[in-house]
Each structure stands twice: as structure tokens, then as C-alpha cells.
N, C-alpha and C positions, 0 to 999 in steps of 0.2 A: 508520518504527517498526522497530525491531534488536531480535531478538529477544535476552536478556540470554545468560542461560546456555543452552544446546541441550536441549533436552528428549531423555530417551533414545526415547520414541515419535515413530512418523514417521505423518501423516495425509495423505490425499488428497483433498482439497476437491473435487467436483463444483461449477462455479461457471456460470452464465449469463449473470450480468453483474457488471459492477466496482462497484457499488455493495453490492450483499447480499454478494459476495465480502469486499471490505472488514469487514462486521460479523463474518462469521464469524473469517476470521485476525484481529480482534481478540479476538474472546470464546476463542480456543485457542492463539491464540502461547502462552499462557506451559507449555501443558501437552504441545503439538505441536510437532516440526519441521513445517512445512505445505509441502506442492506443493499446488498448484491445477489441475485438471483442465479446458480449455474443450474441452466436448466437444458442438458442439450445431448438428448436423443440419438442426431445426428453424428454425432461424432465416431468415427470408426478408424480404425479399429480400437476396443477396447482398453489396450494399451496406450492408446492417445490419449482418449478420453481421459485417464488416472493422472497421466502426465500435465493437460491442462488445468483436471480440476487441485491436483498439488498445486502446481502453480498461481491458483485460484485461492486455495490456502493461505501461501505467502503472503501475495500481496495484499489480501483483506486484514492480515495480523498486520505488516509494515504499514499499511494505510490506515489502521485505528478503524476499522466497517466492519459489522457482522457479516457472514458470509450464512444464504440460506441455501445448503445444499441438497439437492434434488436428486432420486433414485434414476440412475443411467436406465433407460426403460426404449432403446434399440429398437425391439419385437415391432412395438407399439407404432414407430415411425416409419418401420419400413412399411407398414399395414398401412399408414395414414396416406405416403406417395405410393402406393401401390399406383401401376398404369402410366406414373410419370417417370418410369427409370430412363427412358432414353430422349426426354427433354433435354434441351440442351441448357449448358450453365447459364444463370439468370433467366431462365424462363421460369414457366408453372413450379415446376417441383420445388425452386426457390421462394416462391410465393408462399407455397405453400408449409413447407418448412419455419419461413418467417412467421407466419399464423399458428403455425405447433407451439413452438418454441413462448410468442407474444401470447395467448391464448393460457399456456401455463402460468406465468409472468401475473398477468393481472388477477388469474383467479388465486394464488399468494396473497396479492396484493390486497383483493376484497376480502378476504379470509381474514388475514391482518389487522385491518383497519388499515390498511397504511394511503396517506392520500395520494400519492400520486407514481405512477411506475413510466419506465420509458428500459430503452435498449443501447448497446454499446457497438449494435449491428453497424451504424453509420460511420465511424471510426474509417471504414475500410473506403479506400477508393472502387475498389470492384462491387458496392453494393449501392443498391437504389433508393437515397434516403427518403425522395419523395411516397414511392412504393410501400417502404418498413414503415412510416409515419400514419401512411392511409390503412395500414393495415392495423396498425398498433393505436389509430384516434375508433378507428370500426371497433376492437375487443374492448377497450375503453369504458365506451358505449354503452357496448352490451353487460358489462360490468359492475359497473357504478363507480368506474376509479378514472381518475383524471391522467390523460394519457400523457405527455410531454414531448410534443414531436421537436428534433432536432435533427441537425447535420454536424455533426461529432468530426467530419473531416474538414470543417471548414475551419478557418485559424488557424491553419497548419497541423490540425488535431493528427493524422498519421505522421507528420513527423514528428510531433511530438510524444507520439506511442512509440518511437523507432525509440528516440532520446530515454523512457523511461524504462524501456526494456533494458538500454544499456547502466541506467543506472541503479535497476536494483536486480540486474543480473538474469532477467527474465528469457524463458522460451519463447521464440516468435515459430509459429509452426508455420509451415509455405501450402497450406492449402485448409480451405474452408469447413471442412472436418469430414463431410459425408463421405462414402465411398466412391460417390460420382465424383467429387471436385478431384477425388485424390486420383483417379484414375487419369482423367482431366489433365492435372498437373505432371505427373510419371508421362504418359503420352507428352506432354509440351515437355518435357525435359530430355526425353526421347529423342524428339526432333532436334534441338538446339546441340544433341553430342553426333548427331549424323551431318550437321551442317558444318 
């Protein structure tokens, strides 16, 4: 996808993965120049992480985006939830984590010059876009970069991730990246082969 004429506004996608990345540089190619930010810490294990940010790859080359790739920096995240390992899913440590992640995002962004940055965290039904948005207009803020709050799943935005994953062949990974979701998920998948 090429984008036609250049948009005079320049955006910076916080993305997680190449499927919800995908919807978003669709739904703003025509209003954005887009870079894409993979900024994400959380992700475990290792071998996922290389697996998304390849995939991460692809799709910024198939979609005509630069892609600004960031040093997998783990240590750093587990340091930041220390005390919240046994929060439960979408609690603090999720908050928290969305603030690591958004918090890298806009300082790119001001570093750049780029006007305005936002996330492709919303995409997902299991996340709070009210929550990413308040958290993502606060770093903003603090910033000097215009933040862009949306809800990415609304228009059918997750099915529409389903739809583009199957058509450029994308990874859908079944858990939020951390070590906690993964655990999370294994446990609930656990249960569903005992029942």
C-alpha cells in the first residue's frame, strides 16, 4: 500500500505487533506520514520478541512506513514492574507497562520533531482504550508532542486485524507478550484441555 500524496502531518505509531499495526497505517495513511515505533520490553520470551519484531519488518516494507526499531531492553522492564508480578491481568502492572512502552513512544517522537504519536494498543478487545489514551494524553503532555487518543477496535478494527493478518500472511501471537499474560494464557489453556 503507497501512500498517494504525503500528508503534511508526520505520526508515530507505538505498535506491538504486525497485525493491529497493519489496521492502524491503514485507518491513517491517508491523513499521516506514519513511522512505526516497536518499542516493547515486555515481550518474552526472547524468541517472540525477534519473531514479532520480523514480522514488524514485513509489514512496514509491504505497507511503504518506516519502521523505528528499538533495543529489546527486558532487564530494564522487569526493574520498572518490580512489586507488581502478581497483579492480576489488566491491573497496575498493565498500566504500568502501557506507560513504559507510551513514555518511550513520545520521547522518539520529541526527539524527532514528529508532531504527533499515538498506539496500536487499542486494536485489541482485551485492552482499556479509555486507560492507554489517559495515559498516552498524560506522556503527551509531559512531552511536548500531541498525543492522539483512539479506540482502534471500534469499526470492527479487530476484525479487521484478523482480515489482514490473513492477507499478508501475518503471525497472530495468542498472548500479550509479557511473561505474566503468557503464563495467564498456558494456565487458561490448561483448564479448557481438562474440561
Amino acid at each position: 500500500m503507497k501512500q498517494k500524496n504525503k500528508p503534511e502531518k508526520t505520526i508515530l505509531i507505538h505498535a506491538c505487533c504486525a497485525p493491529d499495526a497493519a489496521v492502524v497505517i491503514e485507518r491513517l495513511s491517508d491523513e499521516y506520514n506514519i513511522l512505526i515505533c516497536f518499542y516493547n520490553p515486555n515481550i518474552h520470551p526472547q524468541k517472540e520478541y525477534t519473531l514479532r519484531l520480523d514480522e514488524m519488518v514485513r509489514i512496514a516494507e509491504d505497507m511503504n512506513v518506516e519502521l523505528v526499531d528499538c533495543e529489546y531492553d527486558d532487564k530494564n522492564w522487569f526493574k520498572l514492574i518490580r512489586g507488581l508480578e502478581t497483579e492480576p491481568e489488566k491491573g497496575l502492572r498493565c498500566d504500568v507497562c502501557f506507560e513504559i512502552r507510551l513514555r518511550k513512544t513520545a520521547e522518539i517522537a520529541r526527539d524527532k520533531g514528529i508532531d504527533v504519536f499515538t498506539t496500536v494498543l487499542t486494536v485489541s478487545p482485551h485492552k482499556n482504550a479509555q486507560k492507554i489514551n489517559q495515559i498516552g494524553t498524560k506522556l503527551g503532555k509531559e512531552y511536548g508532542v500531541q498525543f492522539l487518543e483512539a479506540d482502534f477496535k471500534k469499526k470492527d478494527g479487530f476484525k479487521r486485524s484478523i482480515e489482514l493478518s490473513r492477507q499478508f500472511g501475518l503471525y497472530r501471537q495468542d498472548y500479550c507478550g509479557c511473561l505474566f499474560s503468557r503464563r495467564a494464557r498456558q494456565k487458561h489453556n490448561n483448564s479448557e484441555t481438562k474440561s
